[in-house]
N, C-alpha and C positions, 0 to 999 in steps of 0.2 A: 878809525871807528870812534864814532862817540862815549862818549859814557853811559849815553840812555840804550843805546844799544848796545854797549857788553852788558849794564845791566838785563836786560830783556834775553839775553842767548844764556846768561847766566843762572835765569831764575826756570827756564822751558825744560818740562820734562823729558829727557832724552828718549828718540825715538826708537825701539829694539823689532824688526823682524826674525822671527822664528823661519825658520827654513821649513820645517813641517807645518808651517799655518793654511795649506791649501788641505791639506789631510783632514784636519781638524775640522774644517768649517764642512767639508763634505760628510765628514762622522756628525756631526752635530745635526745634520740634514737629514743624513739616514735614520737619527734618532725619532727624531720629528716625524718623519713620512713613518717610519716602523708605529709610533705610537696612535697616530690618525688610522691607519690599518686594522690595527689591533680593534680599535674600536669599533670600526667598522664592522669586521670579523663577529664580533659578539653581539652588536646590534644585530646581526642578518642570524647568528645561531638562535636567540631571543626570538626573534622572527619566526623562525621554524617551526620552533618549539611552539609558539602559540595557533601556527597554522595547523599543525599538526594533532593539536590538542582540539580546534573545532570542529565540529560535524560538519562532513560537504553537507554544499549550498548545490539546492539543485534549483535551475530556473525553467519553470513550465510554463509555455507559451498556448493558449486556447484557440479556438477556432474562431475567435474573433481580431485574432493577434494581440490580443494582453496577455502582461506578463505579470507573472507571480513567483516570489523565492517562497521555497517549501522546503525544512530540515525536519531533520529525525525528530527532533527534539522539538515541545512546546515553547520551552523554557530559553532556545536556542534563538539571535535574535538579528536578519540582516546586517551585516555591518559593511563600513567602505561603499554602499552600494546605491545607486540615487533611488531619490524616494519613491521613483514613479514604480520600482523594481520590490518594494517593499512590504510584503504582504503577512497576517500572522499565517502559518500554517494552521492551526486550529476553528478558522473560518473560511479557509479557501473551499470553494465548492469542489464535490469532487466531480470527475470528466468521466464521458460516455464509456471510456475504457473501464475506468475503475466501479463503474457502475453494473457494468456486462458480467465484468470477472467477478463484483460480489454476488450475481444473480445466480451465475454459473457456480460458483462454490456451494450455496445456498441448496440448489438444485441437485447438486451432485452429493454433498452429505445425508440429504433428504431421502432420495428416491433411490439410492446407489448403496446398498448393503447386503451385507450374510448373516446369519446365528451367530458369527462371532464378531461381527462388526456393529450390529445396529444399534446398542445400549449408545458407543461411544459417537457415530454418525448423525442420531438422531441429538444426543446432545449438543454436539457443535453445530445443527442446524437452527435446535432451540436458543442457543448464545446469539444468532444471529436476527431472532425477531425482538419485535419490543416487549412490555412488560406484560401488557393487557393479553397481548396475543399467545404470549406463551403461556400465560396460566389457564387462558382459557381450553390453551391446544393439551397441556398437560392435563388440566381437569375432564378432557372427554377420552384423553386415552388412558386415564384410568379405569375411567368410566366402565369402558368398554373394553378395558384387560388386551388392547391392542397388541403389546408387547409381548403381554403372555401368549395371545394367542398364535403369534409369528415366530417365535421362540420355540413353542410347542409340533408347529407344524413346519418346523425347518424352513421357514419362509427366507427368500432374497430374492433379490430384485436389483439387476441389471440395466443401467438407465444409458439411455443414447440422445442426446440433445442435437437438436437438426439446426436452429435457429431462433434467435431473440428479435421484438420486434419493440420499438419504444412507440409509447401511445402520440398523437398527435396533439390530442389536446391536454394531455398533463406529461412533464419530462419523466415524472418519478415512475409514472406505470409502465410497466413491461407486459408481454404478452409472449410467451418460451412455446417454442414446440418441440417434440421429443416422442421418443420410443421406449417403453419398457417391458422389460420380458420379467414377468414373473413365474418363480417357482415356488412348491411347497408339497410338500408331504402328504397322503391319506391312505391309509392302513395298508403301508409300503408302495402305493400308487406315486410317481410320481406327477405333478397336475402342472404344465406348462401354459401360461396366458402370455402373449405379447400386445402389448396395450399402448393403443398411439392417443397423445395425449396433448394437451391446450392447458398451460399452466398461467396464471392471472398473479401478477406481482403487484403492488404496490411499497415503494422504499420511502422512506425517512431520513432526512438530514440529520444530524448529530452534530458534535463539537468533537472532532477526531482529539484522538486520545492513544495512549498504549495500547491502551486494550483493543482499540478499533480506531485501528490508523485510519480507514477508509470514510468514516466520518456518517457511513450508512446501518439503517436497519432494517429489516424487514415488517410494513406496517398491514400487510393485508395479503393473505395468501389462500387462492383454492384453486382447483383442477377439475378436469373433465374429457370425457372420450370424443373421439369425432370421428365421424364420417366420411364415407364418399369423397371426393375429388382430392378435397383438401389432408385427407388421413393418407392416399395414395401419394400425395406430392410431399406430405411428413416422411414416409417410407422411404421413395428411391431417393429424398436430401440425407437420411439419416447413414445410408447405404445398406438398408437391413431388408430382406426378402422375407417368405413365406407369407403364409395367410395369422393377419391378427384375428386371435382370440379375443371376445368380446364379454369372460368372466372379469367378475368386479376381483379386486384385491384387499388386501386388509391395510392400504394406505391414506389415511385421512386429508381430506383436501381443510387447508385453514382458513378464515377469514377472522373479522372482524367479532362477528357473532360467535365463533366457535370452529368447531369440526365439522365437518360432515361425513359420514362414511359414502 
């Protein structure tokens, strides 16, 4: 052996195998995979927590097949979601459903009460028109002591709605038909009228909101009795028999202009 080569074997750092280095390099592995987990792990708990914390997304699809996301919340705002999907809640129109069911609430707080319900009834019916119309509706029934006088005379009024009909040439008007049976008091008499009835809706768009999620109000509202054929086909949809009574009630039909008794 030369000399450059016992130099060279002389200067090489000696090679040492450990007998547990296969151990070792599998722990150092586990280390690794344990810490990429971990991370994982809390990214997805993070995750959670944030899905957890938004309002459902509910996505409403129309009768033309568009689609629109709609949350509790104003403030609340698509996310993740393509844009074609993306709508505010606060300008989405609302649909024949939600339009039906505010005419029917509408209808039912209105014409549907007792002596001890109708302070509270009539006021949630008032919440439900706009500003002109309520004051107008308020300033004739004071007018005319309506309250007092139904109060007085033990007045209610039991309402049965047969069906709603939407106008053709505007979406917002309605057209309700219905039953009501009035009762009331006179010097212990009781006085029973059942009164078949053609209610005239016009509603209003709004910027839904908490207070009125449904985005409607009520802009024109009167009533009136009917007749013949159409009173009869009101009757056997409503399912209510006997002969109607054709006394007036102390219930004010609304419009634009006012009350009318």
């Amino acid at each position: 052996m030369t000399m450059r080569a016992r130099s060279k074997v002389k200067n090489e750092t000696p090679r040492f195998y450990e007998m547990d280095g296969a151990l070792r390099a599998y722990s150092n592995r586990s280390i690794v995979i344990a810490g990429v987990m971990g991370v994982v792990s809390l990214v997805a708990v993070v995750g959670f927590l944030f899905v957890r914390m938004e309002p459902p997304t509910v996505i409403r699809v129309n009768s033309q097949g568009e689609a629109s996301v709609i949350t509790p919340y104003r403030a609340a705002k698509a996310r993740f979601l393509p844009s074609a999907l993306a709508a505010n809640s606060s300008n989405a129109a609302p649909d024949e459903y939600e339009k039906e069911a505010f005419i029917k609430s509408f209808l039912v707080r209105y014409l549907d009460y007792d002596p001890h319900t109708l302070s509270q009834n009539w006021a949630d019916a008032m919440n439900k028109m706009t500003t002109n119309l309520r004051r107008s509706a308020l300033t004739t029934m004071e007018k005319n002591d309506t309250v007092g006088k139904l109060e007085e005379e033990q007045g209610s009024s039991t309402f049965k709605l047969s069906h709603i009909e939407q106008s053709k040439d505007d979406p917002l008007t309605y057209t309700a038909f219905g039953v009501r049976t009035v009762r009331s008091m006179n010097n212990e008499h009781e006085l029973i009228n059942q009164l078949v009835e053609e209610y005239h809706i016009r509603l209003i768009n709004i910027e839904r909101s908490a207070d009125n999620p449904g985005g409607l109000l009520i802009g024109e509202y009167w009533s009136k009795q009917i007749q013949g054929e159409k009173r009869d086909a009101v009757l056997a949809d409503s399912t209510l028999g006997g002969s109607a009574g054709r006394g007036s009630a102390l219930q004010p039909g609304i419009s634009d202009g006012g009350i009318n008794q």
